[in-house]
DSSP file (Angstrom, degrees, kcal/mol; ACC not computed):
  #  RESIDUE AA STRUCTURE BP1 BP2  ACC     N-H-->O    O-->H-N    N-H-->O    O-->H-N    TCO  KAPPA ALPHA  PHI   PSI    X-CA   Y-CA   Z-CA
    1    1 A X              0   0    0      0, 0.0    38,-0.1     0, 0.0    71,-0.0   0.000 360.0 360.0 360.0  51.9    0.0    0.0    0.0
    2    2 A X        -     0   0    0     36,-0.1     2,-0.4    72,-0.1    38,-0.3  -0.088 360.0-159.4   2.2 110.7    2.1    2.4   -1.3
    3    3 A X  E     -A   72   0A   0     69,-2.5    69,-2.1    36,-0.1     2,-0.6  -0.969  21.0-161.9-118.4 124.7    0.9    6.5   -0.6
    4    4 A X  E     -Ab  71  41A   0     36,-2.7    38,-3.3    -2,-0.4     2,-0.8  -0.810  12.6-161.3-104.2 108.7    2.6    8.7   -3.3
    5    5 A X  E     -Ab  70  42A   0     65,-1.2    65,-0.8    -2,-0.6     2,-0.5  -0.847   6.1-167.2-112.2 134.3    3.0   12.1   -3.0
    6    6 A X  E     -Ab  69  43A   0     36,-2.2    38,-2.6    -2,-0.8     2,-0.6  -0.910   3.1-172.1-135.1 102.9    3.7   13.9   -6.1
    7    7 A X  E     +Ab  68  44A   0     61,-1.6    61,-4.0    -2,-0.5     2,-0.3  -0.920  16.7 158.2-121.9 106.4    5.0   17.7   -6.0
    8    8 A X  E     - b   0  45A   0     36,-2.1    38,-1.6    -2,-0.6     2,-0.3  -0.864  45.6 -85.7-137.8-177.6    5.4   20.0   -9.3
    9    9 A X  E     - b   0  46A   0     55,-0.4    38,-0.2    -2,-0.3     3,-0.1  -0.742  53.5-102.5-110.9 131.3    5.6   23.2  -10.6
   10   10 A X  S    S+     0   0    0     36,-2.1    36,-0.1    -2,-0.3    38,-0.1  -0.121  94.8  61.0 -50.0 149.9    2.1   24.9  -11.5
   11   11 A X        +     0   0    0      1,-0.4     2,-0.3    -3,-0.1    -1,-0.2   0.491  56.6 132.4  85.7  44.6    1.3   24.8  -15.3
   12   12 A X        -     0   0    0      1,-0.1    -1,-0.4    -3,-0.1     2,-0.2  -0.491  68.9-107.6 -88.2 160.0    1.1   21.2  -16.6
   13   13 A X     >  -     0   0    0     -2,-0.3     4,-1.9     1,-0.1    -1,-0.1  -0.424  29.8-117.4 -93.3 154.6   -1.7   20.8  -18.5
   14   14 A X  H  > S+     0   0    0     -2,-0.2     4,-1.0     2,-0.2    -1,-0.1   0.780 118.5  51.2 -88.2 -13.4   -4.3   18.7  -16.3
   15   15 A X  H  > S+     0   0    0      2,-0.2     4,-2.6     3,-0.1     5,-0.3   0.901 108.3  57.4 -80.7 -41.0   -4.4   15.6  -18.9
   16   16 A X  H  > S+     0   0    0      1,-0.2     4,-1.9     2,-0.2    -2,-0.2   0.886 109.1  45.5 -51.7 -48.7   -0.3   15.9  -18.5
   17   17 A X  H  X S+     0   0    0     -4,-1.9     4,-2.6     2,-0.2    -1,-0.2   0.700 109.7  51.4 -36.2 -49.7   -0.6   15.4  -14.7
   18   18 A X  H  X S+     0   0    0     -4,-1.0     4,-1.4    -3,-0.2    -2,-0.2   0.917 109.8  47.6 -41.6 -69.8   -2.9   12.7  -15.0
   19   19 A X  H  X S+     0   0    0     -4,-2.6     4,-1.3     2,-0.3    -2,-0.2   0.853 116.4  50.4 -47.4 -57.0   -0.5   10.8  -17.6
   20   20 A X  H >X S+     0   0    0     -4,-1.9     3,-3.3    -5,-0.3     4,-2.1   0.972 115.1  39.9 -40.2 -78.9    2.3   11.7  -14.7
   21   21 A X  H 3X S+     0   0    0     -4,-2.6     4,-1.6     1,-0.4    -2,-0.3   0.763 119.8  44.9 -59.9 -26.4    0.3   10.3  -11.7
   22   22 A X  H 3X S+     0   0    0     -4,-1.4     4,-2.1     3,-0.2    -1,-0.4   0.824 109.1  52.2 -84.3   2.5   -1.0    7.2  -13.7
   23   23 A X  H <X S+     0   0    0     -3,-3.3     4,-1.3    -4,-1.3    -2,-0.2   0.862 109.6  58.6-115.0 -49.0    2.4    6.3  -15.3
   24   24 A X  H  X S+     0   0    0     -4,-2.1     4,-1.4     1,-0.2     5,-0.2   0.896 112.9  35.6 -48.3 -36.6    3.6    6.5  -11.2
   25   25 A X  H >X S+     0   0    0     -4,-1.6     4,-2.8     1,-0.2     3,-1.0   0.940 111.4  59.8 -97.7 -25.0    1.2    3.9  -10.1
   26   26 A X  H 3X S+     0   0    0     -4,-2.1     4,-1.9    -5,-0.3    -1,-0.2   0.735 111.8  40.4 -50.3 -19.7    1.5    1.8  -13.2
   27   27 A X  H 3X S+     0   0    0     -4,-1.3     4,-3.0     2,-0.2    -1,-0.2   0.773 114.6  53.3 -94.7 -15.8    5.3    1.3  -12.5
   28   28 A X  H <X>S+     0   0    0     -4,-1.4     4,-3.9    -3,-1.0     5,-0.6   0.908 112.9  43.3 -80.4 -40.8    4.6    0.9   -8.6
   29   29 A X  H  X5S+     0   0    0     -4,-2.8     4,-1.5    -5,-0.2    -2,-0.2   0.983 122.6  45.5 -68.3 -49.5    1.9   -2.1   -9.5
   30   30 A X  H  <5S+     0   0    0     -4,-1.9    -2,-0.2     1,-0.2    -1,-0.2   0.852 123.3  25.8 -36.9 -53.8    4.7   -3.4  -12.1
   31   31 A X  H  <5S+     0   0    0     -4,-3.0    -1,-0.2     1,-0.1    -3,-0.2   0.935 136.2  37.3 -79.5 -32.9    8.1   -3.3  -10.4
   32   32 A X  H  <5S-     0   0    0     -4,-3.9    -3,-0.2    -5,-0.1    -2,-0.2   0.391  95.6-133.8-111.1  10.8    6.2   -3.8   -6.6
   33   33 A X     << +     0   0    0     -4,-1.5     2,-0.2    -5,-0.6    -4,-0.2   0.804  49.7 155.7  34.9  64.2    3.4   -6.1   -7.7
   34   34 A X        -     0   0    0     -6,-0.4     2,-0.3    -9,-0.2    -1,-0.2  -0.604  50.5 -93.2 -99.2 162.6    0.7   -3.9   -5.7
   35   35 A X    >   -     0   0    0     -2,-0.2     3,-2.8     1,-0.1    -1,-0.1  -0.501  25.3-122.8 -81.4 152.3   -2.8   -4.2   -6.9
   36   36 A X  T 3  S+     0   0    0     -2,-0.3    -1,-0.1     1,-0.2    -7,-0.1   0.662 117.3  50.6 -53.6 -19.1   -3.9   -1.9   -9.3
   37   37 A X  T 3  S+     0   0    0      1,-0.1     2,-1.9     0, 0.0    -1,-0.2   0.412  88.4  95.0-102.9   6.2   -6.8   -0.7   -7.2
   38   38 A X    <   +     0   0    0     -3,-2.8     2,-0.4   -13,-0.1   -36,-0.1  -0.604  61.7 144.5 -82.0  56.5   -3.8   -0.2   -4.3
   39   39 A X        +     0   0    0     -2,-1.9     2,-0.4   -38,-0.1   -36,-0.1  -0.931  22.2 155.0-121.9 125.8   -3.7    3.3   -5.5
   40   40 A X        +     0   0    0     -2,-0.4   -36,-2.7   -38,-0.3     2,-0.4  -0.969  15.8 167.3-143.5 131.1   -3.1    6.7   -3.1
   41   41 A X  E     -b    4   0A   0     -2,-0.4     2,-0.5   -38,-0.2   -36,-0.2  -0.858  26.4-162.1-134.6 159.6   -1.7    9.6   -4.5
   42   42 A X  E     -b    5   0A   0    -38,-3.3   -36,-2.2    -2,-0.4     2,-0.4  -0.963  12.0-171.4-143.2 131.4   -1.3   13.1   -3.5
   43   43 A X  E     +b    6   0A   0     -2,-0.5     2,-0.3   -38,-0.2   -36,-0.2  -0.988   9.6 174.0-137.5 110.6   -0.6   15.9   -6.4
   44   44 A X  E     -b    7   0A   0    -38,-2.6   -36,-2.1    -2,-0.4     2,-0.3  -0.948  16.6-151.1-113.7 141.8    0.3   19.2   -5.3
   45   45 A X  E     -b    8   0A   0     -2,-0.3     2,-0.2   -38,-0.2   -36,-0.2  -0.931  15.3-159.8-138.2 140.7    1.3   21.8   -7.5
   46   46 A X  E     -b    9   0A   0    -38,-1.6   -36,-2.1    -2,-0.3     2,-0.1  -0.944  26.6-104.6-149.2 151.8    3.7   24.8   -6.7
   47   47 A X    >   -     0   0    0     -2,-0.2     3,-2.9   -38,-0.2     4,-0.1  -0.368  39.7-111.5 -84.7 160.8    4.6   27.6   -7.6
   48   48 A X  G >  S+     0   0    0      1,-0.3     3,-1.6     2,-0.2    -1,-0.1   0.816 120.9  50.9 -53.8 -57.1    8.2   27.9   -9.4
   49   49 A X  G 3  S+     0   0    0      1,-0.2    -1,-0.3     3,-0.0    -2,-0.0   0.759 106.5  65.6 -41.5 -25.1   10.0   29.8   -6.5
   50   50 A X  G <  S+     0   0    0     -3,-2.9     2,-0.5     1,-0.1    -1,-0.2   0.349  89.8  64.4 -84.3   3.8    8.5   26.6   -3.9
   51   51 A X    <   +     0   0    0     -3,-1.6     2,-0.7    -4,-0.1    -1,-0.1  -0.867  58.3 172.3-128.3 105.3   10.3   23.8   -5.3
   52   52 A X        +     0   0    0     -2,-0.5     2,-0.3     2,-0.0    -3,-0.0  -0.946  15.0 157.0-119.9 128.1   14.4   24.1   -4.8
   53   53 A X        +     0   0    0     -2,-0.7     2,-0.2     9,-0.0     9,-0.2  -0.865  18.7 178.5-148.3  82.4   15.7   20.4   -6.1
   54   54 A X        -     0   0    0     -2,-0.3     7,-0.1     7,-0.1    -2,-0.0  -0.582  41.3-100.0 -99.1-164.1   19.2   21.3   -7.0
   55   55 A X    >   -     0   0    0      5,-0.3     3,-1.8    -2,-0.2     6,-0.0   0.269  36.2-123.6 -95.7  -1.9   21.4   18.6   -8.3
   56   56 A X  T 3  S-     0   0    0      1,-0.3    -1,-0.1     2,-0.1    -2,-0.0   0.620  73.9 -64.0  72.0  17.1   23.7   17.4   -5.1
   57   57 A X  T 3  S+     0   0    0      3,-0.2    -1,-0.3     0, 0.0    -2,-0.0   0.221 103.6 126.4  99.1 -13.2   26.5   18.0   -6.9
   58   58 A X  S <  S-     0   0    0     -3,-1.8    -2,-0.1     2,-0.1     0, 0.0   0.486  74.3-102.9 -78.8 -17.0   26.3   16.1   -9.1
   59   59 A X  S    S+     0   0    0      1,-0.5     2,-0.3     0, 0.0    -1,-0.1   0.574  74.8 102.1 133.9   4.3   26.6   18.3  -12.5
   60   60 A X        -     0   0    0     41,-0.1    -1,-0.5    -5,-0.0    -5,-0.3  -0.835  59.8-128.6-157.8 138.7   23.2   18.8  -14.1
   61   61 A X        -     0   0    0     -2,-0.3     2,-0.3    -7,-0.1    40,-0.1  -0.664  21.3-145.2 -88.3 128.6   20.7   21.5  -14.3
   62   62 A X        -     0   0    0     -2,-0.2     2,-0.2    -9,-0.2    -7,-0.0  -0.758  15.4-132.1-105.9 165.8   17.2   20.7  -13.5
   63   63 A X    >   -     0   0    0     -2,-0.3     3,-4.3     1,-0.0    36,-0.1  -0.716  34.7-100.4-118.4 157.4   14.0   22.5  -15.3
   64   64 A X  T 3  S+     0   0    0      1,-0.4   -55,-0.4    -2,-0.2    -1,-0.0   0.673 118.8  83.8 -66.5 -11.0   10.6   24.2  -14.2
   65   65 A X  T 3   +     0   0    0    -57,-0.1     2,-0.4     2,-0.0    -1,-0.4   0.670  67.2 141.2 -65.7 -14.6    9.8   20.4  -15.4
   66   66 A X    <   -     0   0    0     -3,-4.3     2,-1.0     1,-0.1    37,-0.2  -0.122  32.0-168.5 -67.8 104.9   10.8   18.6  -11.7
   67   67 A X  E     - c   0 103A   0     35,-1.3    37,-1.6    -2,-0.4     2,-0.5  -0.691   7.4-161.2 -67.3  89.8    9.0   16.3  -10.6
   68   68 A X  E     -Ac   7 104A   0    -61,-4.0   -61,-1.6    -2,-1.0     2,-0.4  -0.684   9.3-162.5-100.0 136.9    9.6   15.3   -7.1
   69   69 A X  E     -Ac   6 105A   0     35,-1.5    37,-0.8    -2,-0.5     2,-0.3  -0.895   1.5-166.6-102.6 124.0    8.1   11.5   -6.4
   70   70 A X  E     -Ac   5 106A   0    -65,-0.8   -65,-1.2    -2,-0.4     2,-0.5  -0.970   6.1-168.6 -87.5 127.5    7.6   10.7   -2.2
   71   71 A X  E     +Ac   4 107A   0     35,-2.3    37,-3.1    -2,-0.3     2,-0.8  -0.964   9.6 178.4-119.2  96.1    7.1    6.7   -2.0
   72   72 A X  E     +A    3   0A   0    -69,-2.1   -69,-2.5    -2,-0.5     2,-0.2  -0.888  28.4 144.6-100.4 127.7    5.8    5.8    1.9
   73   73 A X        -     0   0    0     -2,-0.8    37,-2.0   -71,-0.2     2,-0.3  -0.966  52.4 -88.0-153.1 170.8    5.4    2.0    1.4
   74   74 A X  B     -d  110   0B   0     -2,-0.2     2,-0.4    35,-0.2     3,-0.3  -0.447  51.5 -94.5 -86.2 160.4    6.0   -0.9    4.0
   75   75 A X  S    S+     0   0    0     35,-2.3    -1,-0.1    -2,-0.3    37,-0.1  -0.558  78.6  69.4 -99.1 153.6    9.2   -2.4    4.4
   76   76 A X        +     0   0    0     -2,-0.4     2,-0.4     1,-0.1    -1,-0.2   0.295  56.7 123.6 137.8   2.4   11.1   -5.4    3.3
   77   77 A X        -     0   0    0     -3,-0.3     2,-0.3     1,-0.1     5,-0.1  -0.569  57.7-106.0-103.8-179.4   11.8   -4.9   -0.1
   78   78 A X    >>  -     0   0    0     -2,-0.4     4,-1.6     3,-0.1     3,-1.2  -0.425  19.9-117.0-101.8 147.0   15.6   -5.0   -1.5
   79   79 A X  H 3> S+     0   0    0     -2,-0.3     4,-2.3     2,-0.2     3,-0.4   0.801 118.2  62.8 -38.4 -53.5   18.0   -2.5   -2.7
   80   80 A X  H 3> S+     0   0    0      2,-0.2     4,-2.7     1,-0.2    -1,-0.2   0.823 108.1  40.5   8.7 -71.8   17.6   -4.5   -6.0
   81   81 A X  H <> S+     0   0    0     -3,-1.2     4,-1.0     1,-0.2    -1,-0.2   0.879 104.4  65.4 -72.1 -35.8   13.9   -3.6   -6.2
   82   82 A X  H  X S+     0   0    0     -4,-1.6     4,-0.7    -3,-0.4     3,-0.3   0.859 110.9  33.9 -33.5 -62.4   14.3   -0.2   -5.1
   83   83 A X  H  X>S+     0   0    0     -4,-2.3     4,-6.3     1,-0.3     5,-0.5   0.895 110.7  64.3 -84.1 -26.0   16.5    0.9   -8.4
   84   84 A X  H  X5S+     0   0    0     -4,-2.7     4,-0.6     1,-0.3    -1,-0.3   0.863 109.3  34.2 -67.2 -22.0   14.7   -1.1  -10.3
   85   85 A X  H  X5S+     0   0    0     -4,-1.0     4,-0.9    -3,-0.3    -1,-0.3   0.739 116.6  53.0 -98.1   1.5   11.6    0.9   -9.6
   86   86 A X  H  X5S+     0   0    0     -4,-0.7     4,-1.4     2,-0.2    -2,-0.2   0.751 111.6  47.8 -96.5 -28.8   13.4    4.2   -9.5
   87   87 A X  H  X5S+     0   0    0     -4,-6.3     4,-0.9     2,-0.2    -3,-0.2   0.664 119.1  45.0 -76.3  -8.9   15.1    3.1  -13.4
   88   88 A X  H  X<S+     0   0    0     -4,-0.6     4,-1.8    -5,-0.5     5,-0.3   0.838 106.2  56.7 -92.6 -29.8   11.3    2.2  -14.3
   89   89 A X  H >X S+     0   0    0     -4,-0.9     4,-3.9     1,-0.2     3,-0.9   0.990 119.2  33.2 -70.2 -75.2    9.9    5.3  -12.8
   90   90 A X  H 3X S+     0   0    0     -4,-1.4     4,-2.3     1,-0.3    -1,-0.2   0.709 114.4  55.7 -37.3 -37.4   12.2    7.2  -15.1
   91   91 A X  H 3< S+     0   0    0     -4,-0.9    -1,-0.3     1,-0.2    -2,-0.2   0.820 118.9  34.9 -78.8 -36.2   12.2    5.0  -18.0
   92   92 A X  H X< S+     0   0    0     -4,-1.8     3,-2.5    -3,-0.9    -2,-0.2   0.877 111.0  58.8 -82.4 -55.8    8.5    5.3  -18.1
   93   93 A X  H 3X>S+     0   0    0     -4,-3.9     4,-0.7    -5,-0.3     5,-0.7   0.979  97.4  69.3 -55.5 -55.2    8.0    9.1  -16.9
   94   94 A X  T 3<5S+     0   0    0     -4,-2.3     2,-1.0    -5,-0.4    -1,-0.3   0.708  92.4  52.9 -15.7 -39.8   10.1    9.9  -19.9
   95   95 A X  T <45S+     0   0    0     -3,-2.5    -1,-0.2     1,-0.2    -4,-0.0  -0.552 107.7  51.7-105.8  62.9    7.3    8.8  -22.4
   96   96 A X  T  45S-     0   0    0     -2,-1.0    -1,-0.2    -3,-0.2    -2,-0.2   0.015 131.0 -95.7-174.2  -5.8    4.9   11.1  -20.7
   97   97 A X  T  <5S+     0   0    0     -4,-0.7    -3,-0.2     1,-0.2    -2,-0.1   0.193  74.8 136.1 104.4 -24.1    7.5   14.1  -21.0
   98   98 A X      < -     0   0    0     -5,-0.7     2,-0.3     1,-0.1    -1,-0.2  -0.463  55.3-130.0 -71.2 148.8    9.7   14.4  -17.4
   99   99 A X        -     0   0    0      3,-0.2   -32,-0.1     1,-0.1    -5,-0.1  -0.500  15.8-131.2 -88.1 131.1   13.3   14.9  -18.2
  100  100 A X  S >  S+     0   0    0     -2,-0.3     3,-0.7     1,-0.2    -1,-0.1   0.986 108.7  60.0 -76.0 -28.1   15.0   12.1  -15.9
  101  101 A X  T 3  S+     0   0    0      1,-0.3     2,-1.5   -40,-0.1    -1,-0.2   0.870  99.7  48.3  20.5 -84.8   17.1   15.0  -14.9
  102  102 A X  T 3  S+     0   0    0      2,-0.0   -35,-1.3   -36,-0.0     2,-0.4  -0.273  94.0  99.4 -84.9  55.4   14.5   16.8  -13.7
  103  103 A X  E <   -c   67   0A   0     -2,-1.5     2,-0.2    -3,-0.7   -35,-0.2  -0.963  44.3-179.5-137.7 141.9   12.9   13.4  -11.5
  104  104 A X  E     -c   68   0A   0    -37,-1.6   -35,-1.5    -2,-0.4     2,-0.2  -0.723   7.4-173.8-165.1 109.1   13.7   13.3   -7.9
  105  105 A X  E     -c   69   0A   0     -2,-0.2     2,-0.2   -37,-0.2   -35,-0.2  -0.613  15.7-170.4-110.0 160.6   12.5   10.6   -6.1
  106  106 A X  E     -c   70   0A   0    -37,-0.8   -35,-2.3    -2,-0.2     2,-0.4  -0.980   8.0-158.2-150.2 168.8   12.4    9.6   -2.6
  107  107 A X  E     -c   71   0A   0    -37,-0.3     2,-0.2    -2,-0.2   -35,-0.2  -0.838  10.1-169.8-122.1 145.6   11.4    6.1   -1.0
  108  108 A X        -     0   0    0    -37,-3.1     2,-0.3    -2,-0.4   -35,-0.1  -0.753   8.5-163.4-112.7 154.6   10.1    6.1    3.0
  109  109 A X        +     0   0    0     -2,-0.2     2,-0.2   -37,-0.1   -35,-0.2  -0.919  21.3 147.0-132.9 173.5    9.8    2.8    4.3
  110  110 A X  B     -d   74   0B   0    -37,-2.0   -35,-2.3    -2,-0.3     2,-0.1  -0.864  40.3 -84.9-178.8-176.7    7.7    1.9    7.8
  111  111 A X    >   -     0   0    0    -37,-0.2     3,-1.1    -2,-0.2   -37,-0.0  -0.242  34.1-105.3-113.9 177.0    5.4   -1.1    9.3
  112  112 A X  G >  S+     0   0    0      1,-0.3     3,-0.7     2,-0.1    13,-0.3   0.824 115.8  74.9 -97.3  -5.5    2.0   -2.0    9.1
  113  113 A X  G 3  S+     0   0    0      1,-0.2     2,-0.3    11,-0.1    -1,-0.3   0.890  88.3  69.8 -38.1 -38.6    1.5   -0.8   12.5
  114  114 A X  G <  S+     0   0    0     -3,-1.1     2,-0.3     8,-0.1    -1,-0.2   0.029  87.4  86.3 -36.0  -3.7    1.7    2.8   10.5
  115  115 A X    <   +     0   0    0     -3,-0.7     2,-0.2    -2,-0.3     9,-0.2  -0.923  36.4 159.5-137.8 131.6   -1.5    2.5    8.8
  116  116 A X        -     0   0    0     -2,-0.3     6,-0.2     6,-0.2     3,-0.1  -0.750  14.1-169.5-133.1 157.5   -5.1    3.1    9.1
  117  117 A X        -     0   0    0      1,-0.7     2,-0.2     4,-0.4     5,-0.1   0.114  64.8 -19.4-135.3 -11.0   -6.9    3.4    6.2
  118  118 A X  S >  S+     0   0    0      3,-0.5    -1,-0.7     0, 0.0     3,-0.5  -0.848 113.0  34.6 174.0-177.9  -10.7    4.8    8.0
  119  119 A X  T 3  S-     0   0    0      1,-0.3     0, 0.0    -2,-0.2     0, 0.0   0.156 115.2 -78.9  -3.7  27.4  -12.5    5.0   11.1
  120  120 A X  T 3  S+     0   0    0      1,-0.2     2,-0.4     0, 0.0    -1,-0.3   0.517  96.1 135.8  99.8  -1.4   -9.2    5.5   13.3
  121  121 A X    <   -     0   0    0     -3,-0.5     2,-2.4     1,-0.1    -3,-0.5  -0.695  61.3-137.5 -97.1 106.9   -8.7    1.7   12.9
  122  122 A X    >>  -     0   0    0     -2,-0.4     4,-3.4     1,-0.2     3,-1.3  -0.445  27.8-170.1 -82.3  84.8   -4.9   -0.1   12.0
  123  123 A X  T 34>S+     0   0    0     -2,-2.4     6,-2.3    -5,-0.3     5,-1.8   0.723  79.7  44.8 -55.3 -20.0   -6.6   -2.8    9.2
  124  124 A X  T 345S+     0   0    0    -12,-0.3    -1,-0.2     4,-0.2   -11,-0.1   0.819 117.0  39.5 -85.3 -26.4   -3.3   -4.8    8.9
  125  125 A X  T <45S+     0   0    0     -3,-1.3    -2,-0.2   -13,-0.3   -12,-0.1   0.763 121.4  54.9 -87.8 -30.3   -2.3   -5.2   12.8
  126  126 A X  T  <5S-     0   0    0     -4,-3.4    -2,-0.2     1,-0.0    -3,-0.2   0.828 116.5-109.8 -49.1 -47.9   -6.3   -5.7   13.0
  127  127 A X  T   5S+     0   0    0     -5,-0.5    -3,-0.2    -4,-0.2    -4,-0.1   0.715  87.1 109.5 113.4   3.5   -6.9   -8.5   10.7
  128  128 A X  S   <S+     0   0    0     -5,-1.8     2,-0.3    -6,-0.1    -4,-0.2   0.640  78.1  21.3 -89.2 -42.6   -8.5   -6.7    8.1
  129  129 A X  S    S-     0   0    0     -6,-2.3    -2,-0.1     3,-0.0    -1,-0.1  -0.923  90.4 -95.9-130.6 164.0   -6.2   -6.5    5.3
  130  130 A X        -     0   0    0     -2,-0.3     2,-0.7     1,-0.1    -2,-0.1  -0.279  32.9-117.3 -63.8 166.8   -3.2   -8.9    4.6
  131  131 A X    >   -     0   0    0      3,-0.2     3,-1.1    -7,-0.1    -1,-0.1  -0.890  38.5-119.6-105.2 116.1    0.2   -7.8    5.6
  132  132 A X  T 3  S+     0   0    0     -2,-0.7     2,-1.1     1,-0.2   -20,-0.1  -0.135  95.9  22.2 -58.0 158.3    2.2   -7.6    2.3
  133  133 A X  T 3  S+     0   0    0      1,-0.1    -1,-0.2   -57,-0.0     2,-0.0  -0.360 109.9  99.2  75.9 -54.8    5.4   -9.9    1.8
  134  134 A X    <   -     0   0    0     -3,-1.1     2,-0.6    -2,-1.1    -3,-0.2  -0.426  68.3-139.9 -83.8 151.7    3.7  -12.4    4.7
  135  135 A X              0   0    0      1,-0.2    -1,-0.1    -5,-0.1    -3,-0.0  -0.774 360.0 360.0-110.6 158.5    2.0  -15.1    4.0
  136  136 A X              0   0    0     -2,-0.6    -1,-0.2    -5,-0.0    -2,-0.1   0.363 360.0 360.0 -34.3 360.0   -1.3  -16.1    6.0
């Protein structure tokens, strides 16, 4: 159960956004084999001065195009899976217009104690939903 919060710079087109935010959960249910209807997203949009994503040193100019990705998901998956969704998240955002340049992701991990999902209630430490990675 993945919650993605998704931070850009006002004046994408609202179909472009869309394209963004499904292209994020299509690569999460691909590389992290969540279900497709395992989808929570947050898209906030800022103005240009509200987003500072320089480059860490690394050499490279980013554009009023950045895209910054938050990933809070539980933990237990491997450094392996981790680039692999971070080279799919790029590989993929590309065809949808983000610069990989301008992509700056970051991954949270935490436990299913960490979750409710309604009425104040923790549905995985409850019994209510499975706990991903364990089996029954």
């Amino acid at each position: 159960m993945p919650l993605v919060r998704i931070d850009l710079i006002r004046g994408r087109r609202p179909e472009d956004i869309r394209a963004i935010a499904d292209t994020i959960q299509q690569s999460l249910v691909d590389v992290l084999k969540i279900p497709e209807r395992d989808r929570f997203q947050i898209i906030t949009q800022h103005d240009p001065d509200e987003i500072v994503a320089l480059d860490a040193g690394l050499g490279f100019e980013r554009t009023p195009g950045t895209v910054v990705v938050h990933v809070f998901t539980q933990r237990g998956r491997s450094t392996h899976d981790k680039q692999h969704l971070y080279r799919t998240l790029a590989d993929q955002l590309a065809r949808v217009g983000v610069n990989g340049k301008d992509l700056f992701i970051s991954y949270f991990e935490n436990g299913p104690d960490d979750w409710s999902f309604a009425d104040g209630r923790a549905q995985y430490i409850e019994g209510d939903l499975p706990i991903p990675g364990r089996r029954p």
